[in-house]
C-alpha positions as MATLAB code, in Angstrom:
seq = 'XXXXXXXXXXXXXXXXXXXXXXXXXXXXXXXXXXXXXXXXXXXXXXXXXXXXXXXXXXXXXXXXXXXXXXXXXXXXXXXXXXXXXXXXXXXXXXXXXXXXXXXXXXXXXXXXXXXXXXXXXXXXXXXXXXXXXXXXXXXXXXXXXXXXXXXXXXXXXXXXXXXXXXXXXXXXXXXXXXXXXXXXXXXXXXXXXXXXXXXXXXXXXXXXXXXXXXXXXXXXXXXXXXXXXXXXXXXXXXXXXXXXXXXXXXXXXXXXXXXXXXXXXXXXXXXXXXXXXXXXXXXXXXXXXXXXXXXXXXXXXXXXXXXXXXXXXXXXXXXXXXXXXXXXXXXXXXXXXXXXXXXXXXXXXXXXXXXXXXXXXXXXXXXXXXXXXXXXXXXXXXXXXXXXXXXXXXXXXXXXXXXXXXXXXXXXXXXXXXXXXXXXXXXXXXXXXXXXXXXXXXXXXXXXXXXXXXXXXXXXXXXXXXXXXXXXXXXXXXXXXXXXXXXXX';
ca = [
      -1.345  -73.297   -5.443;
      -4.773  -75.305   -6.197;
      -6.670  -75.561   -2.978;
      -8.262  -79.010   -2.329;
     -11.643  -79.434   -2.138;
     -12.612  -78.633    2.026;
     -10.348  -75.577    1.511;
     -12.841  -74.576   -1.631;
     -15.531  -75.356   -0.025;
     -14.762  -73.179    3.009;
     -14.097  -70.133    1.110;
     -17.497  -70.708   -0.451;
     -18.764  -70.880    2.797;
     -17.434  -67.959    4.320;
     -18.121  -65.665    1.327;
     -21.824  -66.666    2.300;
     -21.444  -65.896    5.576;
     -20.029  -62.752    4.445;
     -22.898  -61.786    2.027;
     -25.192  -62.604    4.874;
     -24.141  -61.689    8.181;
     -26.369  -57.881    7.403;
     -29.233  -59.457    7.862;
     -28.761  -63.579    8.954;
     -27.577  -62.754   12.152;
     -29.565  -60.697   13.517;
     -32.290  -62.997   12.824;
     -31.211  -66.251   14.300;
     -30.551  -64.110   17.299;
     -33.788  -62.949   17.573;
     -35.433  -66.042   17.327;
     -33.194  -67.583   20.391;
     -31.700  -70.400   18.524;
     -28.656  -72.138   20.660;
     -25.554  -70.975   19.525;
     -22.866  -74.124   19.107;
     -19.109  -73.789   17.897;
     -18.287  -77.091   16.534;
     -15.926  -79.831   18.351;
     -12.069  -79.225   17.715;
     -10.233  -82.507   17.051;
      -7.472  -83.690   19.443;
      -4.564  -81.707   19.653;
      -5.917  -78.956   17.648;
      -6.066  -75.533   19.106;
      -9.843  -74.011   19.491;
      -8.356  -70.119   19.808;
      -5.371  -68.266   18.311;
      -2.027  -68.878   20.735;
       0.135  -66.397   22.111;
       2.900  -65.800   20.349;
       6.399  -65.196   22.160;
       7.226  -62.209   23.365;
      10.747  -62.188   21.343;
      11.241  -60.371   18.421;
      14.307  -60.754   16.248;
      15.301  -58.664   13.412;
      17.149  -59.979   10.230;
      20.183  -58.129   11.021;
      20.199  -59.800   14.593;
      20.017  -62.773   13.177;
      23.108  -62.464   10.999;
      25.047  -61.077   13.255;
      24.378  -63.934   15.732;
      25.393  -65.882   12.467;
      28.688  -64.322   12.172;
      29.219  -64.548   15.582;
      28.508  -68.275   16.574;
      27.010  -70.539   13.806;
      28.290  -73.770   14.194;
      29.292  -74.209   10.468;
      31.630  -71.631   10.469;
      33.907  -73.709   13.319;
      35.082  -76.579   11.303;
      36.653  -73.691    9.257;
      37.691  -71.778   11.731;
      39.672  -74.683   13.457;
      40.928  -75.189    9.407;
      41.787  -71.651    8.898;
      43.932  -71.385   12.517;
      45.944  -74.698   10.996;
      46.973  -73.168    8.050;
      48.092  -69.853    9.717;
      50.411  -72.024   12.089;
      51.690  -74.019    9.420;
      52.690  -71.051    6.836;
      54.386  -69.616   10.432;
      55.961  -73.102   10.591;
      57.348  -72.839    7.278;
      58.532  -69.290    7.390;
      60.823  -70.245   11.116;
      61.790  -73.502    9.201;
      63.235  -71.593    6.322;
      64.171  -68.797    7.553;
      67.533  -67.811    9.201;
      68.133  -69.088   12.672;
      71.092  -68.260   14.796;
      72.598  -70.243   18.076;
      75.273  -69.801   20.177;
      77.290  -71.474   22.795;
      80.242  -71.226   25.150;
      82.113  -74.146   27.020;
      84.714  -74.210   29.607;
      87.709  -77.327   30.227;
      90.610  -77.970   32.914;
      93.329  -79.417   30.894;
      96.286  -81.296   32.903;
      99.362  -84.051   32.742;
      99.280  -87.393   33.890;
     102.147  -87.840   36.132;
     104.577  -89.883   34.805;
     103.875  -88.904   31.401;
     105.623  -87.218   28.562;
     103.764  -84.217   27.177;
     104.192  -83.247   23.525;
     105.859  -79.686   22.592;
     102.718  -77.155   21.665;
     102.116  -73.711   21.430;
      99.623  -74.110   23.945;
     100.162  -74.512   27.739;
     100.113  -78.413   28.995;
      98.020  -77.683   31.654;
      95.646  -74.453   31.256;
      92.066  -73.587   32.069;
      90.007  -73.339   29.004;
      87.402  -70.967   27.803;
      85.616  -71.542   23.960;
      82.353  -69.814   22.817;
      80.927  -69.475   19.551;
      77.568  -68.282   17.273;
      76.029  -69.895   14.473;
      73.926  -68.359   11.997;
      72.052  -71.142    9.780;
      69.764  -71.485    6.802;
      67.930  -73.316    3.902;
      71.279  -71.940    1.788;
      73.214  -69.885    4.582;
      75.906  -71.400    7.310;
      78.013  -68.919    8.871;
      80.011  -70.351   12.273;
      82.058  -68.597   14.441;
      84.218  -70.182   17.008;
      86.460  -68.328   19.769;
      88.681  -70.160   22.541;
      91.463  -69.306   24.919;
      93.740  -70.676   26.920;
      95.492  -69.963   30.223;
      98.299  -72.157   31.591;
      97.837  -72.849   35.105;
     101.332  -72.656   36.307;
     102.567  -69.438   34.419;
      98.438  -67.239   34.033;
     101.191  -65.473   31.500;
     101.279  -68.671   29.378;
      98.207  -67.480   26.845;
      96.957  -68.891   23.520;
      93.691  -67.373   21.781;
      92.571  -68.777   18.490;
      89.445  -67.512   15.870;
      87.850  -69.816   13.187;
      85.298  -68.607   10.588;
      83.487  -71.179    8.293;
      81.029  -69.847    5.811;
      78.686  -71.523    2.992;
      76.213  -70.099    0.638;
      74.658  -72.092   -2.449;
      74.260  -70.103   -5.356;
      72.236  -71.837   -7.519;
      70.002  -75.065   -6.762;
      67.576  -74.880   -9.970;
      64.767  -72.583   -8.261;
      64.090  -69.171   -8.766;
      65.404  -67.540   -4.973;
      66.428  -71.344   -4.196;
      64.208  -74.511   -3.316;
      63.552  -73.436    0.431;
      61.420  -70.447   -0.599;
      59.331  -72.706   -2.849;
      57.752  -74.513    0.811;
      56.869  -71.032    2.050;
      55.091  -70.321   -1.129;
      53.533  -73.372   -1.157;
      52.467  -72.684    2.926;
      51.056  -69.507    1.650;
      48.776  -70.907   -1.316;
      47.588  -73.185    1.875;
      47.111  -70.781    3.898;
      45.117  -68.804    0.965;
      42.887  -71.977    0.169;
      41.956  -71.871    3.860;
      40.685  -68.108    4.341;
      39.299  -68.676    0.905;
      36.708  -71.803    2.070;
      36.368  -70.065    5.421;
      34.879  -67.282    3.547;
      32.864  -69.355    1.519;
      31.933  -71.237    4.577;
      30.698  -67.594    6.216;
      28.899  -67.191    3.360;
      26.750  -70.122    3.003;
      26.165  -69.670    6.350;
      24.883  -66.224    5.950;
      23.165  -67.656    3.195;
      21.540  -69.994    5.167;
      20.572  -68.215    7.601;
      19.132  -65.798    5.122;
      16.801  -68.370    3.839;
      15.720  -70.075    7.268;
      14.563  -66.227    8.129;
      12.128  -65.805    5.422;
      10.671  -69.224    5.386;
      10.073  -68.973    9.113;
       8.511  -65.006    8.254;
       6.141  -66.717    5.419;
       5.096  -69.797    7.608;
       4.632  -66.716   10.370;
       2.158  -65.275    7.979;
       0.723  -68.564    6.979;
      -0.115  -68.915   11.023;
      -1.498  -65.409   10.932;
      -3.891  -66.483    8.102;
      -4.787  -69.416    9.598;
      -5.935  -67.938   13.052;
      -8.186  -65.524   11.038;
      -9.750  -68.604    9.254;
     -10.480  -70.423   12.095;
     -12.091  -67.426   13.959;
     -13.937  -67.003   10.631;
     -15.147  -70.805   10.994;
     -16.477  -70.324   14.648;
     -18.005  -67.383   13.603;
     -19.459  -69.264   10.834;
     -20.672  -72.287   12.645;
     -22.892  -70.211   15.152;
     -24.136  -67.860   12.054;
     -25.343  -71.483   10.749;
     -26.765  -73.029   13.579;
     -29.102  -69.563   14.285;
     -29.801  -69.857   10.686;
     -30.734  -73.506   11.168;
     -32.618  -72.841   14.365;
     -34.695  -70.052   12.473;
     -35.176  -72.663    9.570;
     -33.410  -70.898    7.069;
     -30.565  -73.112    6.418;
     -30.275  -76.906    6.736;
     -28.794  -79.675    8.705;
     -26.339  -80.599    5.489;
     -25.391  -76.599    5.497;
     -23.958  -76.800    9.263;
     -22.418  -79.987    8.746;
     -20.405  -78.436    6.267;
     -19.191  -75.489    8.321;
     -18.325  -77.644   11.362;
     -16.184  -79.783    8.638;
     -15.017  -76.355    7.459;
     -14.018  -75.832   10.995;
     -12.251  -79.072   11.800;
     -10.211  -78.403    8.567;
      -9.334  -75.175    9.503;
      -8.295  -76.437   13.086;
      -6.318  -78.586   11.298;
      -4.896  -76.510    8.902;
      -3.214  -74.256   11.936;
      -2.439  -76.611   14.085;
      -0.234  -77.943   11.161;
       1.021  -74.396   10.395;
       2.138  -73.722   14.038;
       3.967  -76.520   13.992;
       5.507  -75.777   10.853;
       6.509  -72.667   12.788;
       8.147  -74.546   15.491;
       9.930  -76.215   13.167;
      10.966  -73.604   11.415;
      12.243  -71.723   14.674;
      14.687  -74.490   15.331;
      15.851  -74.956   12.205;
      16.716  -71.364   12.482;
      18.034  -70.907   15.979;
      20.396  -74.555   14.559;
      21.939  -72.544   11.731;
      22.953  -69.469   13.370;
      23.968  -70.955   17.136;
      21.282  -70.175   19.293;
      19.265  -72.719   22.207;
      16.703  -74.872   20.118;
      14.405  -74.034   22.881;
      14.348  -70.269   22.419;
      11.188  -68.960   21.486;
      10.950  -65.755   19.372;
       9.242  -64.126   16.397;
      11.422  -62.647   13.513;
      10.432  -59.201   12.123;
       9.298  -58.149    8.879;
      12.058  -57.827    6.435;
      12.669  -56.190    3.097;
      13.583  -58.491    0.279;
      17.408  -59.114   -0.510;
      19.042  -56.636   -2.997;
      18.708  -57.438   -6.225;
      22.141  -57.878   -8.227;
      22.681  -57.057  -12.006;
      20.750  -59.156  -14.544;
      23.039  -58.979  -17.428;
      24.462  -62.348  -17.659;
      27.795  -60.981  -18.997;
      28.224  -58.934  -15.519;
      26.949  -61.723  -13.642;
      28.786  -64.608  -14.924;
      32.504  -61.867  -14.321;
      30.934  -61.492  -10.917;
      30.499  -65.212  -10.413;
      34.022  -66.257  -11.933;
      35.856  -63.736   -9.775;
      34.076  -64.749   -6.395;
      33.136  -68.421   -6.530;
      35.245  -70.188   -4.063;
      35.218  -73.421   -6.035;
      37.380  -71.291   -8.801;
      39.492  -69.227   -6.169;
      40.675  -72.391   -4.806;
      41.291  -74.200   -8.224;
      43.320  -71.412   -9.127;
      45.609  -71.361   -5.896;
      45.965  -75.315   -6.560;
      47.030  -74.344  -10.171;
      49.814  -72.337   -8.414;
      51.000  -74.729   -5.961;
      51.207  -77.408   -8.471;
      53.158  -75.128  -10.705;
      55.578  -74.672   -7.753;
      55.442  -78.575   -7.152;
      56.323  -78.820  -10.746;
      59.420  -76.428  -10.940;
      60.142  -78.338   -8.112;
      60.739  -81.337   -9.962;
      62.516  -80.285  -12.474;
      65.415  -78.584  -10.519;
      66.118  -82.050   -8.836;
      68.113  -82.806  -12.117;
      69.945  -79.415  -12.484;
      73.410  -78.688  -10.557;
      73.672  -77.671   -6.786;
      76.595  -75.013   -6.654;
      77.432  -73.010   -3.812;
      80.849  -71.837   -2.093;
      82.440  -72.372    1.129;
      85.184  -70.416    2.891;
      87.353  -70.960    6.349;
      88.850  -68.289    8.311;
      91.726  -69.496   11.188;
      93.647  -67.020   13.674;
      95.535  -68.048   16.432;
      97.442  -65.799   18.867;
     100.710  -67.520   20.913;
     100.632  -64.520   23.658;
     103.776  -65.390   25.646;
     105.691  -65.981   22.480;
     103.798  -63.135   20.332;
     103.512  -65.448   17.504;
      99.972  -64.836   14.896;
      99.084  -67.443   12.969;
      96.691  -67.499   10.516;
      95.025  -69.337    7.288;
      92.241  -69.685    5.376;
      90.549  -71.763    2.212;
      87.848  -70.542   -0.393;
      86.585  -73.160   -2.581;
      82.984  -73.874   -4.783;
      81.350  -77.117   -4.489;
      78.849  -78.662   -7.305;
      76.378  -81.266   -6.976;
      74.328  -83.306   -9.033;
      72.551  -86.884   -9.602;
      74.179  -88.697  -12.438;
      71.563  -91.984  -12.531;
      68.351  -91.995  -10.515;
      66.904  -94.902  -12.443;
      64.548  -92.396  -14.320;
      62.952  -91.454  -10.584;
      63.365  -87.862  -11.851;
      61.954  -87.849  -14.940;
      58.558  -89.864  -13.024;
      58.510  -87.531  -10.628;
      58.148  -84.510  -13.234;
      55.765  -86.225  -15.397;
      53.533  -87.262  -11.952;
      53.704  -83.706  -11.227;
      52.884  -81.903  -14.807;
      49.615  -84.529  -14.963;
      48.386  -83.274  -11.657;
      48.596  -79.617  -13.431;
      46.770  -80.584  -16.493;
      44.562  -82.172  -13.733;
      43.584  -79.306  -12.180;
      43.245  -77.199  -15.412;
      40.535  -79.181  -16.437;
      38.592  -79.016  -13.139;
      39.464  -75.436  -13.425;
      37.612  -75.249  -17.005;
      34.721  -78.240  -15.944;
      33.808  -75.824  -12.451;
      33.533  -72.657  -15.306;
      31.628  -74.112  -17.124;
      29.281  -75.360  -14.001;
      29.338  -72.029  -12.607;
      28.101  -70.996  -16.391;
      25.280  -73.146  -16.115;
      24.211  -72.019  -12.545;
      24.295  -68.107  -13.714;
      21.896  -68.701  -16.184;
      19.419  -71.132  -14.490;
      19.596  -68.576  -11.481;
      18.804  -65.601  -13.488;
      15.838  -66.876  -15.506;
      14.899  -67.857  -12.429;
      14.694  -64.043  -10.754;
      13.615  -63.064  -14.443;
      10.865  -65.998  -14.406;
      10.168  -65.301  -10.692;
       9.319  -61.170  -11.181;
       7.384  -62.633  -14.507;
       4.847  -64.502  -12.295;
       4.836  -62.025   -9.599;
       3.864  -59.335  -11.895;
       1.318  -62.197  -13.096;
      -0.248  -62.968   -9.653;
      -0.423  -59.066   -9.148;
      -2.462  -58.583  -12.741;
      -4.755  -62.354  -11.569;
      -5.475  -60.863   -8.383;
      -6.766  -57.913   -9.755;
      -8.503  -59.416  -12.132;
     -10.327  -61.907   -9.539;
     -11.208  -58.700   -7.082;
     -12.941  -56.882  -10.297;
     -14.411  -60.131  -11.340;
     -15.942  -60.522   -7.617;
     -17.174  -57.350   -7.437;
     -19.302  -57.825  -10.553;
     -20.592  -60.785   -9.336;
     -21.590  -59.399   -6.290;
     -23.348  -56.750   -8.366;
     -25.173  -58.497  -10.642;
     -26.121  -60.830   -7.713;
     -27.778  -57.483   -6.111;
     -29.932  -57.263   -9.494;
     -31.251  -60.384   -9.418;
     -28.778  -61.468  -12.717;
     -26.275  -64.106  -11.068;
     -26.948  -66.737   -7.432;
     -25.179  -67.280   -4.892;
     -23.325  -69.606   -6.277;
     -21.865  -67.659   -8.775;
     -20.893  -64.867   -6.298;
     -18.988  -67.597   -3.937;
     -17.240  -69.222   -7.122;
     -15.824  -65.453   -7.888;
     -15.309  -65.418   -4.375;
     -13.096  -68.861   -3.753;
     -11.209  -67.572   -7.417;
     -10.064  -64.281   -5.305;
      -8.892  -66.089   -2.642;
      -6.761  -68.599   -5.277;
      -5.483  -65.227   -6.218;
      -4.162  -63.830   -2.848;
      -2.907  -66.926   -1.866;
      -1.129  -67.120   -5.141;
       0.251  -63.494   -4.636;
       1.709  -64.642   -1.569;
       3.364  -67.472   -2.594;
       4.973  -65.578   -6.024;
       6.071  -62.940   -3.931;
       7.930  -66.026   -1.696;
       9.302  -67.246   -4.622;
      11.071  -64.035   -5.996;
      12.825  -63.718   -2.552;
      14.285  -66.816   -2.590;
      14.852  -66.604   -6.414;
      17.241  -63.364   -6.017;
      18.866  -65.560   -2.561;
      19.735  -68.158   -5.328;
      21.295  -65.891   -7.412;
      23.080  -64.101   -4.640;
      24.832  -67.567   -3.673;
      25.240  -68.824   -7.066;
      27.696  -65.370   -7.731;
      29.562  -65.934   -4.762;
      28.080  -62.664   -3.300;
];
């Protein structure tokens, strides 16, 4: 990062103070000069402020993450949905069985001629039966029994057993399993985006951390400079009550100082910022106040693209998701077709009947196979099939199109780690090169061979090269969280 002009200046500054302080100070103090500090502008703070007394960890953080972060709820609510609807399918589809039982006074009205039957003209009657239904399944079972009120001798049972099964209706195990499978691909799609949801928000999280641990440090740095400044200001005005430095060469410290007062106010807020941005993603109170620890950089996945793209193509949600649609649609598809094919199945009845004061059985029964199937539908069919097979191709192509994207953001991601570690290893070799290059200056200085001014130019280049440490070494950790996110890791 360039620093702007005040921020050069200072550094130039404070390397003087630096080179001087041995034998400046000292001075000024002897000679009694007043001793000022500068005025800080309004609203900026004058001392370092206490930071809270919280400390969170990273691993604190995600858990609290896991635990509560409100992105995770839309999901969760999504997720819940699906798991009651694939239970909704499964009951709907599934075999259900009922039963019931009745009871009826049966009697003459006087006056009246009453047929001849097997059964007494006036009884008390008792009837029950169970039911066992499905998708492609009836089974009934009746029972009933009656006893004639005049003669309880006078008895007449009777059984009847009705049974249907279809056998074929065009779908592999029959249509009705085709909505469970289709609940289940829903069900899938959810627990798929809630764990793509759980990720970003990890992910998230993740990145909110170390920005607010670098702004942290930023603070940090900016405390020390402003201390510096003060320090810097009253080495000045001794120097300029002892006449050895000029009016222009305090202004410019107490502009140093302003700028520097500045500068941190800025940065805490940043902090505060940062803090709630934080405590947002993962669930906490906006007005908690905490620090977050040091923290080791994320691991570092494989950089062969071949590995990494596999790893990408087998965790992306965005592909997981296409490819349950892909199977859905197929179902929707099959679907379709078997609305033109045959419906066979076959039906059976069972009848007994019992005449107990006569000791008559009765008994008969029918077996038979039933066939279904449209003859004109006004081409509704062959609409519905075609509709259907497009929405396949459909998704095929978005399947191919999101491959290709996730292609693209493999690659970008890993020159980025690649072109990240490049410029850290860069800032690493500058920064070395700017601490020899200051320490020669500052030796030749000592011999009389370079000024000041060449010693506080080597200086203000060092401190372009720490700063610029800092912010490669930033930029590496949240190159290797891009890559992390971008494989579906």
């Amino acid at each position: 990062m360039t620093l702007s002009v005040n921020v050069r200046l200072y550094a130039i500054i404070v390397a003087a103070a630096a080179l001087f302080t041995s034998s400046g100070v000292a001075g000024a103090q002897a000679a009694g000069g007043a001793v000022g500090t500068g005025s800080a502008p309004a609203g900026a703070p004058a001392t370092a402020s206490v930071a809270p007394a919280e400390t969170v960890n990273l691993s604190q953080v995600l858990d609290a993450a896991r635990a509560s972060a409100p992105g995770l709820r839309l999901a969760q609510v999504a997720l819940a949905s699906a798991r009651a609807q694939l239970a909704q399918a499964q009951a709907t589809n599934g075999l259900s069985l009922s039963g019931k039982a009745d009871y009826a006074h049966q009697g003459t009205v006087p006056g009246t001629t009453v047929a001849t039957s097997a059964s007494p003209t006036t009884a008390e009657n008792l009837g029950g039966g169970l039911s066992l239904s499905g998708p492609a399944t009836s089974v009934g079972l009746t029972a009933s029994h009656a006893i004639g009120e005049s003669n309880p001798a006078d008895q007449v049972s009777g059984l009847n057993l009705s049974a249907s099964q279809t056998v074929f209706d065009g779908y592999p195990k029959g249509r009705a399993s085709a909505a469970v499978q289709q609940a289940e691909d829903a069900y899938r799609i959810a627990q798929v985006t809630y764990d793509a949801s759980m990720k970003n928000v990890l992910y998230q999280a993740q990145q909110d951390y170390y920005t607010l641990l670098g702004d942290q440090h930023t603070v940090g740095l900016r405390q020390a400079t402003v201390s510096q400044a003060e320090e810097n200001v009253a080495y000045y005005q001794g120097l300029f009550q002892a006449q050895r430095a000029t009016s222009l060469e305090v202004l410019q410290v107490q502009v140093t100082l302003t700028q520097a007062q500045l500068d941190l106010r800025t940065a805490q807020n940043t902090v505060v910022v940062d803090r709630k941005k934080l405590s947002l993603a993962v669930g906490w109170a906006l007005e908690r106040q905490y620090t977050v620890a040091d923290a080791a950089s994320p691991p570092l996945p494989s950089l062969d693209e071949s590995r990494a793209l596999t790893t990408a193509y087998q965790n992306r949600s965005e592909l997981r998701t296409l490819q349950l649609n892909l199977h859905s649609a197929g179902i929707a598809l099959a679907l379709q077709k078997t609305q033109a094919l045959p419906v066979v199945s076959v039906n059976g009845t069972l009848s007994l009947g019992k005449d107990w004061t006569a000791s008559v059985t009765t008994g008969s029964f029918t077996a038979g196979v039933s066939v279904a199937m449209p003859v004109i539908d006004g081409g509704l069919a062959g609409a519905e099939v075609e509709q259907a097979s497009q929405q396949l191709s459909s998704l095929g192509l978005q399947q191919d199109q999101e491959r290709q994207s996730i292609t693209i953001d493999v690659q970008n991601a890993l020159f980025g780690v690649k072109d990240a570690k490049d410029r850290l290893d860069l800032a690493g070799d500058n920064l070395r090169q700017a601490q020899g290059q200051y320490d020669l200056e500052k030796a030749k200085f000592a011999v009389g061979l370079e000024t000041t001014l060449d010693v506080l130019t080597a200086f203000s280049a060092l401190t372009t090269a720490q700063v610029g440490l800092e912010q490669a070494r930033s930029t590496y950790i949240l190159a290797i969280l891009t890559l992390n996110n971008v494989m579906g890791l």
